[in-house]
ZANU-341943 format. One record per residue (C-alpha): residue number from 1; y, z, x; residue in one letter. Coordinates in nm, 3 decimals. Layout:
<sites>
n, c2, c3, c1, res
NUM, Y, Z, X, A
...
</sites>
This chain:
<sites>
n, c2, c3, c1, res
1, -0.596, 2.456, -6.087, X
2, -0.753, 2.740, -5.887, X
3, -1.014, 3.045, -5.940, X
4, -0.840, 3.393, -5.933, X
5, -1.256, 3.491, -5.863, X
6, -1.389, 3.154, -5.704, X
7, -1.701, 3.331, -5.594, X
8, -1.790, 3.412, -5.969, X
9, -1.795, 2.996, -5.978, X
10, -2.226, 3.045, -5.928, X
11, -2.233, 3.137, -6.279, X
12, -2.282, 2.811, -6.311, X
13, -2.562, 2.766, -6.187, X
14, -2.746, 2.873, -6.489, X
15, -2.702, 2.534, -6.612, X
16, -2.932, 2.378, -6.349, X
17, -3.138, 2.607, -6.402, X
18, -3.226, 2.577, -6.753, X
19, -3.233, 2.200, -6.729, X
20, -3.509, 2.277, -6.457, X
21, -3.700, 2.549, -6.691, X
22, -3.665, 2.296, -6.998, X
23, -3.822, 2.003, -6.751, X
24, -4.107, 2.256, -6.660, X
25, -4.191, 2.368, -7.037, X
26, -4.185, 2.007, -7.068, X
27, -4.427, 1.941, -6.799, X
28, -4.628, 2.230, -6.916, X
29, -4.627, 2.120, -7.284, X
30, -4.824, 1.783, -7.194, X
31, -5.050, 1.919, -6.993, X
32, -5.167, 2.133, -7.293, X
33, -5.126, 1.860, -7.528, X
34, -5.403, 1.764, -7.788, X
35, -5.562, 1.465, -7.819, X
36, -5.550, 1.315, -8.188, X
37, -5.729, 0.991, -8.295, X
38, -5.416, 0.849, -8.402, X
39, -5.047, 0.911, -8.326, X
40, -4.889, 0.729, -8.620, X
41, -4.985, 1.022, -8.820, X
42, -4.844, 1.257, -8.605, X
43, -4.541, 1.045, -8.557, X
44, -4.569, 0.989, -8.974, X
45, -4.582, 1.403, -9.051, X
46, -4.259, 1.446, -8.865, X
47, -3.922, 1.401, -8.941, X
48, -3.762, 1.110, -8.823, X
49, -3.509, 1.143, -8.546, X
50, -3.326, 0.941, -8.280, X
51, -3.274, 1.002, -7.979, X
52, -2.913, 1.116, -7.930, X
53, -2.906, 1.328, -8.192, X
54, -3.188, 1.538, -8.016, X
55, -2.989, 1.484, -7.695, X
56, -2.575, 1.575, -7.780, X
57, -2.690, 1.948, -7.899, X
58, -2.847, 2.011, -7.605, X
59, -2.535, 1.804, -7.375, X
60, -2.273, 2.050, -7.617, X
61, -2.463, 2.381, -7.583, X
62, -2.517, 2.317, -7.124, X
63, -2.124, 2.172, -7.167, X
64, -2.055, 2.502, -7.345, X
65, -2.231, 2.731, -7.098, X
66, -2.060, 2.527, -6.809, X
67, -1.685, 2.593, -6.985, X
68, -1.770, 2.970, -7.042, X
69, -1.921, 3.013, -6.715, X
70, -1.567, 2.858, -6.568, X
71, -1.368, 3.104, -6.741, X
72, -1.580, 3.380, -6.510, X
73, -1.463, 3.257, -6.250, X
74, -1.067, 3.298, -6.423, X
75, -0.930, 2.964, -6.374, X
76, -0.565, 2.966, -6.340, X
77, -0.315, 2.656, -6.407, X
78, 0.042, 2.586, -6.233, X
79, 0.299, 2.589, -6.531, X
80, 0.664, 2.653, -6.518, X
81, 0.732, 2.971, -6.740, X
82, 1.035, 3.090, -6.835, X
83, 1.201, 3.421, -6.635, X
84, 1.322, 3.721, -6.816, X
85, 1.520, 3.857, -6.491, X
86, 1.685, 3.550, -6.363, X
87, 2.018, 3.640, -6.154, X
88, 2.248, 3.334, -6.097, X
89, 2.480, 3.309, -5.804, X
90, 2.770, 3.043, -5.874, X
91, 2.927, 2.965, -5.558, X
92, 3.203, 2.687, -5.628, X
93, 3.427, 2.512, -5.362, X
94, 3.799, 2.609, -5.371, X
95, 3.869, 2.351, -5.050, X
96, 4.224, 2.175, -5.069, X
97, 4.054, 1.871, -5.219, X
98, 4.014, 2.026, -5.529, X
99, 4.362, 1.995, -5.621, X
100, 4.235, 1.617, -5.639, X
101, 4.396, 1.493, -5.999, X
102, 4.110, 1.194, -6.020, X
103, 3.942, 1.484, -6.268, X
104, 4.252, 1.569, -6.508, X
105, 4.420, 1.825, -6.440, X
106, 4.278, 1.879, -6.095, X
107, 3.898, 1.932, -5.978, X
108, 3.980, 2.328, -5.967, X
109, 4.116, 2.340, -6.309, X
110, 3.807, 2.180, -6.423, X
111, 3.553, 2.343, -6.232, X
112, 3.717, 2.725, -6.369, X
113, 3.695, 2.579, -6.699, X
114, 3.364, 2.464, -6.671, X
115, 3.280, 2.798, -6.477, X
116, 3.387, 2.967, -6.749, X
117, 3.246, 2.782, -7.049, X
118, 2.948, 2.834, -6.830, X
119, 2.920, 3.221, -6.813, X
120, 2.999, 3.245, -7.194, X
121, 2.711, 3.074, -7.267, X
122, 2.472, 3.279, -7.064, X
123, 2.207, 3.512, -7.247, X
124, 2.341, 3.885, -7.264, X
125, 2.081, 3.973, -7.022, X
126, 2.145, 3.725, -6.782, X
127, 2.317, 3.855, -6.453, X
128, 2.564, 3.588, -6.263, X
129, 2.708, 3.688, -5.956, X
130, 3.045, 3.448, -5.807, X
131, 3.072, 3.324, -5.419, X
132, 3.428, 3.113, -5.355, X
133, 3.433, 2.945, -5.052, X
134, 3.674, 2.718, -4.855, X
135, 3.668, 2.763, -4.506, X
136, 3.481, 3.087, -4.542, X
137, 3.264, 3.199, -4.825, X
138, 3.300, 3.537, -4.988, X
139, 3.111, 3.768, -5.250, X
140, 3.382, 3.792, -5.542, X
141, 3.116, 3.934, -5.778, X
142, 2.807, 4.074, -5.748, X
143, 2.500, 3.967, -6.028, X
144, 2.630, 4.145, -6.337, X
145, 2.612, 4.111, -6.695, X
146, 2.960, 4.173, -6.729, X
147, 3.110, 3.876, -6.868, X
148, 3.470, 3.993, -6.903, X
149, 3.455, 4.054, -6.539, X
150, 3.327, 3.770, -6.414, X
151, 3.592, 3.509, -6.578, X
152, 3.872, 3.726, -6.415, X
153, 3.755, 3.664, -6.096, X
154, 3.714, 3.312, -6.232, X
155, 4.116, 3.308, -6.329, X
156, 4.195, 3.422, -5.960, X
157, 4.066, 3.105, -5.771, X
158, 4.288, 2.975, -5.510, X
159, 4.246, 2.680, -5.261, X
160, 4.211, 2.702, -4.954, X
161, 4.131, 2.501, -4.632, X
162, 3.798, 2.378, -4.486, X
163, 3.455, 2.321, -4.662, X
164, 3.170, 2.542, -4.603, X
165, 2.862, 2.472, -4.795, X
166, 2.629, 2.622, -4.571, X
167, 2.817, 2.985, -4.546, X
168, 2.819, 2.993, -4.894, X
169, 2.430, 2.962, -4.963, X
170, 2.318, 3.218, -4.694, X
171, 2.648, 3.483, -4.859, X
172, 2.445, 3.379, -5.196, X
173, 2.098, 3.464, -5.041, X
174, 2.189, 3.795, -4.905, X
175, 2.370, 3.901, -5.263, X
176, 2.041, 3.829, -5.457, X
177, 1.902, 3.979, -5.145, X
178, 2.102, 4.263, -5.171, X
179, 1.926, 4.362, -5.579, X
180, 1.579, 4.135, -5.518, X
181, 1.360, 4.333, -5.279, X
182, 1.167, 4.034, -5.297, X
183, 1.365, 3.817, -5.135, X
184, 1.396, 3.951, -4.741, X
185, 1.698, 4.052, -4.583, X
186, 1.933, 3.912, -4.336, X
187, 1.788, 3.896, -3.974, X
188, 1.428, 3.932, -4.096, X
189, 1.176, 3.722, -3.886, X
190, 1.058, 3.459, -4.151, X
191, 0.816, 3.318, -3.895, X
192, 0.613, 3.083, -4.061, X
193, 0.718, 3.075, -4.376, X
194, 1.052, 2.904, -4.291, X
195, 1.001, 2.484, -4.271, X
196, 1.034, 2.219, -4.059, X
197, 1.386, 2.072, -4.090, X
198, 1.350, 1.811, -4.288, X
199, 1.009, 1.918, -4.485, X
200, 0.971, 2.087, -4.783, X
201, 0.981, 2.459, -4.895, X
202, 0.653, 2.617, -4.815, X
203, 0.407, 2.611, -5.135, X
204, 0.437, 2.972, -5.360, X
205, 0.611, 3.079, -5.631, X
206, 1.016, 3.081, -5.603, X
207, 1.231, 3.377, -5.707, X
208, 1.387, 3.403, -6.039, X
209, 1.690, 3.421, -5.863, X
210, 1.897, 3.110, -5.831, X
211, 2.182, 2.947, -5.651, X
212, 2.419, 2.676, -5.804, X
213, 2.683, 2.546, -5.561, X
214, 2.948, 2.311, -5.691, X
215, 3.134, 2.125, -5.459, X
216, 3.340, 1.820, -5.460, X
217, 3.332, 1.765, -5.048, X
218, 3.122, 1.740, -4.737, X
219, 3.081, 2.067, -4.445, X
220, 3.323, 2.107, -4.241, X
221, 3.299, 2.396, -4.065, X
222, 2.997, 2.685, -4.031, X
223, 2.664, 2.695, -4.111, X
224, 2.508, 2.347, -4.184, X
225, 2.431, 2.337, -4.558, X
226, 2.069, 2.173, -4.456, X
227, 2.027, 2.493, -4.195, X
228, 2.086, 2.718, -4.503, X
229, 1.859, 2.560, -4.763, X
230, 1.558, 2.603, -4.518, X
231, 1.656, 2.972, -4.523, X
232, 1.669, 2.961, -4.872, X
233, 1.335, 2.771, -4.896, X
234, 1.167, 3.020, -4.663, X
235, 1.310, 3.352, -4.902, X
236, 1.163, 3.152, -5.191, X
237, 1.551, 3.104, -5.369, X
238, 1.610, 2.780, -5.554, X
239, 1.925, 2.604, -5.448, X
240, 2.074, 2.373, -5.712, X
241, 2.402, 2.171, -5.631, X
242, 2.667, 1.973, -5.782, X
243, 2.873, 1.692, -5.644, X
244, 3.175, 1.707, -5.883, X
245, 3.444, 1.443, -5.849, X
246, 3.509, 1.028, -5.783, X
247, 3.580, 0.860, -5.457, X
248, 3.920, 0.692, -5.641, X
249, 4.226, 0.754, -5.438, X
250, 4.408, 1.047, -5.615, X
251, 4.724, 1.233, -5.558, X
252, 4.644, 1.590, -5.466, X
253, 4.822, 1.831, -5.708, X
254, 4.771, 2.180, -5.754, X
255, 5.000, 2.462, -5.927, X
256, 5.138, 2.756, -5.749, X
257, 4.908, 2.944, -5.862, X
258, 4.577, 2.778, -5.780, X
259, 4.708, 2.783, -5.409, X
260, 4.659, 3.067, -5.157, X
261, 4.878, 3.129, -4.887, X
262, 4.656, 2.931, -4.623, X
263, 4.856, 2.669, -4.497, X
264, 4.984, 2.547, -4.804, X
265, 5.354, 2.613, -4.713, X
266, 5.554, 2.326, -4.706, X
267, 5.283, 2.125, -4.886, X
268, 5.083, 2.044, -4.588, X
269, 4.798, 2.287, -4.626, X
270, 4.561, 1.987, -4.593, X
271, 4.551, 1.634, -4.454, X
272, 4.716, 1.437, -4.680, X
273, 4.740, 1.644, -4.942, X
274, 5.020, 1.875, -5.104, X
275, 4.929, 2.240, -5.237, X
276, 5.230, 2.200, -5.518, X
277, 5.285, 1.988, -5.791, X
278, 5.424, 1.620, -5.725, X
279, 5.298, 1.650, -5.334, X
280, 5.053, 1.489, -5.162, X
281, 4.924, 1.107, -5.124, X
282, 4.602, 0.964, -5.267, X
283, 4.299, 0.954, -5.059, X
284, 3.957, 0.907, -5.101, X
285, 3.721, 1.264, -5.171, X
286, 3.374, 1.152, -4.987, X
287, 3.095, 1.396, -5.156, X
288, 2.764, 1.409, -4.930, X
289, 2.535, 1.336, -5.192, X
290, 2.292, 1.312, -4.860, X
291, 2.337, 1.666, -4.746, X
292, 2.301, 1.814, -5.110, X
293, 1.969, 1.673, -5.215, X
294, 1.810, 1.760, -4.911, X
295, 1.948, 2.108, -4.967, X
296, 1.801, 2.073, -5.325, X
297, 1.542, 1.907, -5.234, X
298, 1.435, 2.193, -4.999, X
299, 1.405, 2.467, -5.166, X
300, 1.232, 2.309, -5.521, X
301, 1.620, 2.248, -5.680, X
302, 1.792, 1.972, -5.826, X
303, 2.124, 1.744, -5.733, X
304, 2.323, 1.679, -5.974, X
305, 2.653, 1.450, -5.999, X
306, 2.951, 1.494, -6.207, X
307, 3.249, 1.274, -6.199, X
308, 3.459, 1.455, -6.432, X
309, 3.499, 1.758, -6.690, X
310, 3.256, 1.635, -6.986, X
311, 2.970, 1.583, -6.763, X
312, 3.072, 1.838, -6.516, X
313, 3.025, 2.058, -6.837, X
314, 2.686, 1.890, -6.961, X
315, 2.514, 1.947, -6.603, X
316, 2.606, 2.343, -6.645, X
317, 2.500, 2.374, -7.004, X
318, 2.167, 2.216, -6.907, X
319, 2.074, 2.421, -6.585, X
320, 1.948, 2.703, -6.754, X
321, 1.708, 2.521, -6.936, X
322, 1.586, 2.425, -6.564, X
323, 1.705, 2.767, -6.413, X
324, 1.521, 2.980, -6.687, X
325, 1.195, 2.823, -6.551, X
326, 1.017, 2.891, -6.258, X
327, 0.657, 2.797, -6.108, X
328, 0.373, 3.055, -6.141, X
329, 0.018, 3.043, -6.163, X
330, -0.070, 3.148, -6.549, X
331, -0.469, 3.239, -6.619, X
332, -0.619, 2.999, -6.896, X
333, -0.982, 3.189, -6.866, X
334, -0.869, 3.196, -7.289, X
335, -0.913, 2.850, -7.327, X
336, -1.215, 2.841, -7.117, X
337, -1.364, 3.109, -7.339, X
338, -1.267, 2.923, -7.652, X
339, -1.396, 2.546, -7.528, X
340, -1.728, 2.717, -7.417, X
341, -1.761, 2.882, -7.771, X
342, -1.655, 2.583, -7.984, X
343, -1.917, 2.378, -7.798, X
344, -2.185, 2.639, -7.832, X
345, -2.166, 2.669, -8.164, X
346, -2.115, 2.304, -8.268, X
347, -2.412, 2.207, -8.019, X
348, -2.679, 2.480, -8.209, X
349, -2.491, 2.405, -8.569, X
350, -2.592, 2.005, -8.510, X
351, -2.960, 2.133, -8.324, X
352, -3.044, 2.334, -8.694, X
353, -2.858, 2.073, -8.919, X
354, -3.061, 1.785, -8.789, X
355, -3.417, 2.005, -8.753, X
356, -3.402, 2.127, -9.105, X
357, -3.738, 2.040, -9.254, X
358, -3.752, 1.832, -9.593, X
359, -3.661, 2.045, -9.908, X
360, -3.999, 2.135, -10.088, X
361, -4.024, 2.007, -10.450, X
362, -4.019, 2.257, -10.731, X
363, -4.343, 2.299, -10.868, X
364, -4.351, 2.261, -11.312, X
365, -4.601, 2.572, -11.445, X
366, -4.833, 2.407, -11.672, X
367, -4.729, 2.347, -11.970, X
368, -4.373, 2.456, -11.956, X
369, -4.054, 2.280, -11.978, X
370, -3.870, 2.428, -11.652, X
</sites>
């Protein structure tokens, strides 16, 4: 918790303070006191009380002041609150392993559906932009709302060679980049926001903005993804990733149409692997679990693993739920207020319940009946 006006935290102070006058009166009181013959009548003229009830008033009513003289100071709390402008970038891997058929059909054909199921589900404000990568990693559609668009450009994924996790977050950074002013641009000194490799994204509140990466592989070429996720970390973008497949020996198979043109010819776009259907041996898919939680890990995400199409699907329908929520520092001075006043007036309620003198009787007029 922290003070948005810390120095206001000598409002407190009046609680000292009137435990000090309160001792003085005290002191004050004695010296001016009376001398009786005897006490027991004193004692015997008053009504009976023990101590704590005349001490929990007086501990509610200096709690009270204490609480409200907190919320003065407008204490704020760390809470994860939900984001009405999140923008999500999907980047998924279209490498030649995806034509992997240990995930029936293929990896691809379950990562579009997926993809897809994925975008339909998505609030009508919710913007989702689409990176592909393979050896490269390209923008295929900006953040947009427009759902139509986004699952044709979804039906158009094509394999290709080479794995580059790393190219694909920084393309994802500079799109949200590109419609978050926020979030600084390409080439921008970060100085010391950016961390230590191998540390933790510095502490602040993270854009809305998010980036899921699905990928069934390890980094082959470019950017290393760990390299990337400290730029995320230092532009304050979440990075969430998905290792999607098994390490079972599985024949690669992939229709005509999920292959592009890059070395697939022949069906030897890819060590041991075919880009057509019936080609290609089985070989083991190695997914570096390592490298993606660090990249999650980094930059305040999450790693998640999916070995095939049902929970491929159940880690996408439960992101937003994580997605939709981002750290923030929310003022509770409310609460404050409210403790402070329910102790108040509970400690004075108990103070005049308790001090109420005895109820006089009613006095009979002579000779009357009433």
């Amino acid at each position: 918790m922290s003070f948005h006006w810390p120095w206001a935290l000598a409002a407190v102070l009046v609680v000292p303070l009137l435990l000090a006058a309160r001792w003085w009166l005290n002191r004050r009181r004695k010296r001016t006191a009376v001398t009786v013959s005897s006490v027991a009548l004193i004692r015997a003229a008053l009504p009976g009380r023990s101590a704590w009830r005349r001490r929990v008033p007086v501990l509610l009513f200096l709690a009270g002041l204490l609480a409200l003289a907190g919320a003065v100071a407008r204490p704020q709390a760390r809470l994860a609150v939900p984001a009405n402008n999140t923008s999500i970038l999907l980047a998924i891997d279209v490498s030649g392993s995806m034509c992997s058929t240990d995930v029936t059909p293929n990896r691809l054909a379950a990562a579009t559906d997926a993809a897809r199921e994925f975008v339909r589900s998505q609030g009508d404000g919710t913007k989702i932009g689409l990176v592909a990568f393979s050896g490269i990693a390209g923008l295929l559609v900006t953040p947009t709302t427009d759902k139509d668009q986004l699952i044709d450009a979804i039906d158009t994924l094509k394999t290709a060679r080479g794995t580059a996790i790393g190219q694909a977050i920084l393309t994802s950074i500079d799109a949200i980049a590109e419609m978050n002013p926020d979030v600084p641009a390409t080439g921008v000194d970060l100085g010391d926001a950016a961390p230590a490799p191998g540390g933790s994204a510095p502490p602040g509140d993270y854009q809305p903005d998010t980036i899921v990466v699905l990928t069934d592989g390890s980094n082959t070429t470019g950017v290393d993804p760990v390299t990337a996720a400290e730029q995320a970390a230092a532009r304050r973008v979440r990075v969430f990733t998905i290792g999607f497949g098994t390490t079972e020996p599985s024949p690669m198979v992939c229709t005509p149409d999920q292959v592009s043109g890059d070395g697939f010819t022949g069906g030897g776009g890819f060590p041991g692997g075919g880009g057509f259907p019936g080609g290609g041996r089985g070989r083991v898919q190695e997914i570096d679990e390592d490298a993606l939680t660090q990249v999650a890990d980094l930059t305040g995400g999450r790693y998640f693993q999916a070995q095939d199409a049902d929970e491929l699907n159940g880690v996408l329908g439960d992101l937003p739920k994580e997605i939709g929520l981002h750290q923030q520092n929310v003022e509770i001075s409310f609460w404050f207020v409210l403790a402070g006043a329910l102790l108040v007036t509970t400690g004075a309620g108990l103070s005049l319940w308790w001090n109420r003198g005895p109820v006089p009787a009613r006095r009979r007029s002579p000779g009357g009946s009433g």
